[in-house]
C-alpha positions in Angstrom: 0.0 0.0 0.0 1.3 3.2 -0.8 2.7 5.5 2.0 0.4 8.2 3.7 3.9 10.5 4.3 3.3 13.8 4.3 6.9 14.5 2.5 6.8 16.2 -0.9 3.4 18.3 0.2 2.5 20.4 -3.2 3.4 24.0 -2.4 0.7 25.3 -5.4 -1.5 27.6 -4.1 -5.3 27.2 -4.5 -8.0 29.5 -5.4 -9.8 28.9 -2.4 -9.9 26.7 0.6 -11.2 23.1 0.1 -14.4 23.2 2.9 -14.7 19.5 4.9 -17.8 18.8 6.8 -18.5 16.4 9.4 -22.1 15.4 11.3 -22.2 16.5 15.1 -21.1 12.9 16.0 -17.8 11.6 17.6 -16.9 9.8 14.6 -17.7 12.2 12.1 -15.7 14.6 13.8 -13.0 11.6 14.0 -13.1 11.4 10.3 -13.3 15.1 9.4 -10.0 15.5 11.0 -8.7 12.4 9.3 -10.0 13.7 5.8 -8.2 17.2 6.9 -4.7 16.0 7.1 -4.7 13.9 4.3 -5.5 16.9 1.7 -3.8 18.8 3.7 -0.7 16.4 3.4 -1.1 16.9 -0.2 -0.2 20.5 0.0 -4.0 22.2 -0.1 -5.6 24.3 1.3 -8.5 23.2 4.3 -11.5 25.0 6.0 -13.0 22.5 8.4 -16.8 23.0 9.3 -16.8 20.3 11.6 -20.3 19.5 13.9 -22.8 21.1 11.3 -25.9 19.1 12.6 -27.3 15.6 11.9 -27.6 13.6 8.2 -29.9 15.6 6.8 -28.3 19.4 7.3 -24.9 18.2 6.2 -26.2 16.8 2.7 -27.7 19.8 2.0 -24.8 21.8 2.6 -22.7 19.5 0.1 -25.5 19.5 -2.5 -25.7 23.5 -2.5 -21.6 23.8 -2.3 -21.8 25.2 1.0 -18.9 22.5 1.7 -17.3 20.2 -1.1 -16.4 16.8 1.0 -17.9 15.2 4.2 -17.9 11.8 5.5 -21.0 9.8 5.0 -22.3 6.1 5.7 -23.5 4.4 2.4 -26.6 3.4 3.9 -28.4 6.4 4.6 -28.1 7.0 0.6 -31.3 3.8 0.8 -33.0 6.8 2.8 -32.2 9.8 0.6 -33.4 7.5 -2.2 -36.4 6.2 -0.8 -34.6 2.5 -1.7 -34.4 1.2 1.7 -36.4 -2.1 0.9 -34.0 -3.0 -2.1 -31.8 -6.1 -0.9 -29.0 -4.1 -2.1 -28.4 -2.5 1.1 -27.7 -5.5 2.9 -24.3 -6.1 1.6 -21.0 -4.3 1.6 -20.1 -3.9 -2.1 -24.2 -3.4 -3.5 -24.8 -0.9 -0.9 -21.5 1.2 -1.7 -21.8 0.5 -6.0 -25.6 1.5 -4.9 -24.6 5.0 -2.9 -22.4 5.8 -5.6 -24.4 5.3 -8.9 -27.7 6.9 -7.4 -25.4 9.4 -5.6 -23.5 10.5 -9.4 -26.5 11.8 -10.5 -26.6 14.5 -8.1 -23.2 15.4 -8.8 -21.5 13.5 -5.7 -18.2 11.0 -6.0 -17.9 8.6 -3.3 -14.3 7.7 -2.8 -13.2 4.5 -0.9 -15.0 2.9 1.6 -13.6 1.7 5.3 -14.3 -1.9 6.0 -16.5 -1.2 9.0 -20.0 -1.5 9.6 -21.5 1.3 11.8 -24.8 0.0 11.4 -27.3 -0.6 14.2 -26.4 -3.7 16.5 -27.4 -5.2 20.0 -25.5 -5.6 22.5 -25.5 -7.4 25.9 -23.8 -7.3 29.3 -20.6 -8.7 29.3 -21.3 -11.3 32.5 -24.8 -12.1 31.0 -23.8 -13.1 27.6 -21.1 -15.2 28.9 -23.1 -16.8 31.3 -25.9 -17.8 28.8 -23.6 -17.9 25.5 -24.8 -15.5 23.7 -23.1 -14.5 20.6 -24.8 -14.0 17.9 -28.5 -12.6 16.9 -29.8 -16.2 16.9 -28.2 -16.7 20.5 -30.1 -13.7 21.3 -33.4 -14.6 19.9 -33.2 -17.8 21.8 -33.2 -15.8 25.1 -35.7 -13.5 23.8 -38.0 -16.2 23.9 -36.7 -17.8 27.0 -38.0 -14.2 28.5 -34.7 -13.0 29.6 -33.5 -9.8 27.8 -34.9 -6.4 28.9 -33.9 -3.8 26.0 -33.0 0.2 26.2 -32.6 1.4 22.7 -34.8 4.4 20.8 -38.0 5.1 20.0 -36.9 5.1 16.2 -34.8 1.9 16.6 -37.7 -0.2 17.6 -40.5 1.3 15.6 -38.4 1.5 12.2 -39.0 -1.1 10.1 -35.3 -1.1 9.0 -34.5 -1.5 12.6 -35.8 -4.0 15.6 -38.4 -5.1 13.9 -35.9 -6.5 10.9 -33.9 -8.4 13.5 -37.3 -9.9 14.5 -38.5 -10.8 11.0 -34.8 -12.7 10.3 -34.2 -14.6 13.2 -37.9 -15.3 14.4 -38.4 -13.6 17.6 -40.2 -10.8 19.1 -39.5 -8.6 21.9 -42.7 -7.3 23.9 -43.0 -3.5 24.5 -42.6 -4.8 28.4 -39.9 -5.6 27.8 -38.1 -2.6 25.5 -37.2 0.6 27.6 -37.8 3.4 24.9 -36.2 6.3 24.9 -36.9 9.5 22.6 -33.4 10.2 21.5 -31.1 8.0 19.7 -27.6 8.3 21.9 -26.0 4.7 21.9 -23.9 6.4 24.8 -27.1 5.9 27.2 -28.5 2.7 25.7 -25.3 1.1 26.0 -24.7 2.6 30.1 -27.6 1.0 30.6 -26.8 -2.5 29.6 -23.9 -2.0 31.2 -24.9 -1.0 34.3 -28.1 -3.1 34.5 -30.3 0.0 34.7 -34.1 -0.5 35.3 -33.0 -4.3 34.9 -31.7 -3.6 31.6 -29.6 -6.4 29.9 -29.3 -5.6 26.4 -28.9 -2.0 24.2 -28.6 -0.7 20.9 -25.1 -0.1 19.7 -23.7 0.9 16.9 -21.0 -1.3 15.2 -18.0 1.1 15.6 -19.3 2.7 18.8 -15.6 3.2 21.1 -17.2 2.6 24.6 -18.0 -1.2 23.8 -14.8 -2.8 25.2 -14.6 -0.2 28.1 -18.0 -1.4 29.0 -17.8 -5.2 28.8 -20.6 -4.9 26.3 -21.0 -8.6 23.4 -22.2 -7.4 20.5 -24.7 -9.8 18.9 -23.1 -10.3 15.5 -26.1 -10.3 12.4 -25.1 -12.9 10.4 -28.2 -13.1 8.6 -27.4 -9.6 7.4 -30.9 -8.3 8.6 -29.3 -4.6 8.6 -28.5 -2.3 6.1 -24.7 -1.9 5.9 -23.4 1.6 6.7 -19.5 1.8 5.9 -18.3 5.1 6.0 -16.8 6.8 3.4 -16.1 10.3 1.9 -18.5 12.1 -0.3 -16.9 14.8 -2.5 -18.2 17.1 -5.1 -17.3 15.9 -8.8 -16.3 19.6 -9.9 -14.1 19.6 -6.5 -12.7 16.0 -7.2 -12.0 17.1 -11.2 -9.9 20.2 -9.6 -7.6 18.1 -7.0 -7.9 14.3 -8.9 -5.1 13.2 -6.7 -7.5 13.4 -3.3 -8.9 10.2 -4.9 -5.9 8.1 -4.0 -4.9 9.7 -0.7 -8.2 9.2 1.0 -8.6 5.9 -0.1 -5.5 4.7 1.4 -6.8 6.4 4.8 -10.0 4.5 4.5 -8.5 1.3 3.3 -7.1 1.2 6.8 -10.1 2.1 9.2 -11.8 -1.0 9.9 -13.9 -1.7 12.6 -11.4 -2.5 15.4 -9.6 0.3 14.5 -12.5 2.8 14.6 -13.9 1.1 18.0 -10.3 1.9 19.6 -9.8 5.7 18.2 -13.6 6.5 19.6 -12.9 5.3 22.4 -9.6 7.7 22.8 -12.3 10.2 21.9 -15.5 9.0 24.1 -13.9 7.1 27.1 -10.4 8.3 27.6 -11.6 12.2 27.1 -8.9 13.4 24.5 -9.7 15.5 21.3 -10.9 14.3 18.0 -8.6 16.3 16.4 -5.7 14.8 18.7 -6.8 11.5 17.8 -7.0 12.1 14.0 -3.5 13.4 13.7 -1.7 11.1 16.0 -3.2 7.8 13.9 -2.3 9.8 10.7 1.3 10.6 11.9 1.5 6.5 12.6 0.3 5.6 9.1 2.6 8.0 7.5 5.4 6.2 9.1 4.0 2.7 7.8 3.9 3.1 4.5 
């Protein structure tokens, strides 16, 4: 793989800053940063607009030019779309050839994906789940039925169809509202506390795949080997008349991506989330390491 160094930066100057968005999200700040030193390592110019606001305000500031690149999960393209019951979604490669041909003909380029799901997942306390082996979704089901998992998660997570209710339909279960603690907001940070901690006899919480306070927590995620979720592997999201201006951001961000997979991710949010330190911090210390690991 070729070397992230940041040796031999261009010294051209640009007509104008390139502008990088992120979400308000830990990892979308995480990845902002990340995006930020590589062009920057390539000698241009960067304005970061980091924390915009959720999905929805962040899209519409790429499509009107407001900013030219932001990271992005290729699932939520099934909801700009309106395509979220297309199979497509459930896999890796279709959901990313998916985002990026529906995507092109709104003038977006998505560059190279990270091998990491961040899509929605369950997960149980650590003493419980070893205890009872439980593993995986059908593991979980099995206790569902047997009447022993109590659930936090949001409102949205178990009344979506794309959500709870798609776990239920692929591995055969279902959870009764008694037993789901439903909460208005969708903060894994809380539903995941409260596994932990056994809050309200909680047992059990939504997570999301790359979430960084899993390990600290002693948290199993229930792995979905059915593939009942859509995939959501983040990647960047450029506009084509700012990709045709700087073509070689192409290859420097894929070879930052290439390299974030879920592990990875898990164990820089948690630097972020659980041991308190900066996402910018974070972002440039991981970069500095790649660069010296060609």
């Amino acid at each position: 793989m070729a070397s992230l160094s940041l040796v031999g930066r261009s010294r051209a100057a640009t007509a104008r800053p390139i502008v990088v968005g992120s979400k308000n999200d830990t990892e979308g700040a995480l990845l902002g940063n990340l995006i930020s030193a590589a062009l920057e390592g390539l000698g241009l110019a960067v304005e970061r607009r980091f924390g915009l606001g959720p999905t929805l305000i962040v899209r519409s500031a790429l499509l009107a030019g407001e900013i030219d690149l932001y990271p992005e999960y290729t699932g939520n393209v099934a909801f700009f779309s309106g395509t979220e019951t297309d199979p497509g979604w459930k896999t890796a490669q279709s959901a990313y050839d998916l985002a990026a041909r529906l995507d092109a003909a709104r003038g977006l380029v998505w560059l190279g994906r990270a091998p990491a799901n961040n899509t929605w997942l369950i997960a149980v306390r650590g003493a419980f789940a070893r205890a009872h082996g439980l593993a995986t979704m059908p593991d979980f089901a099995g206790a569902v039925r047997n009447d022993l998992i109590r659930l936090a998660a949001s409102t949205e997570f178990v009344e979506s169809p794309a959500a709870l209710p798609s776990f239920e339909a692929a591995y055969g279960f279902k959870l009764p509202l008694s037993r789901i603690i439903s909460l208005p907001g969708g903060d894994t940070a809380v539903t995941a506390r409260a596994a932990a901690e056994g809050i309200s006899g909680v047992n059990a919480g939504m997570v999301y795949g790359t979430d960084g306070a899993l390990a600290a927590l002693d948290l199993a995620v229930m792995s979905d080997p059915r593939g009942a979720q859509i995939v959501y592997e983040p990647a960047p999201v450029i506009r084509a008349a700012t990709l045709e201006r700087h073509l070689q951001i192409r290859g420097a961000l894929d070879r930052v991506f290439a390299r974030l997979d879920a592990d990875t991710l898990r164990r820089l949010n948690a630097a972020i989330t659980v041991e308190g330190r900066t996402a910018a911090a974070v972002a440039g210390e991981w970069f500095a390491a790649q660069a010296s690991h060609p």
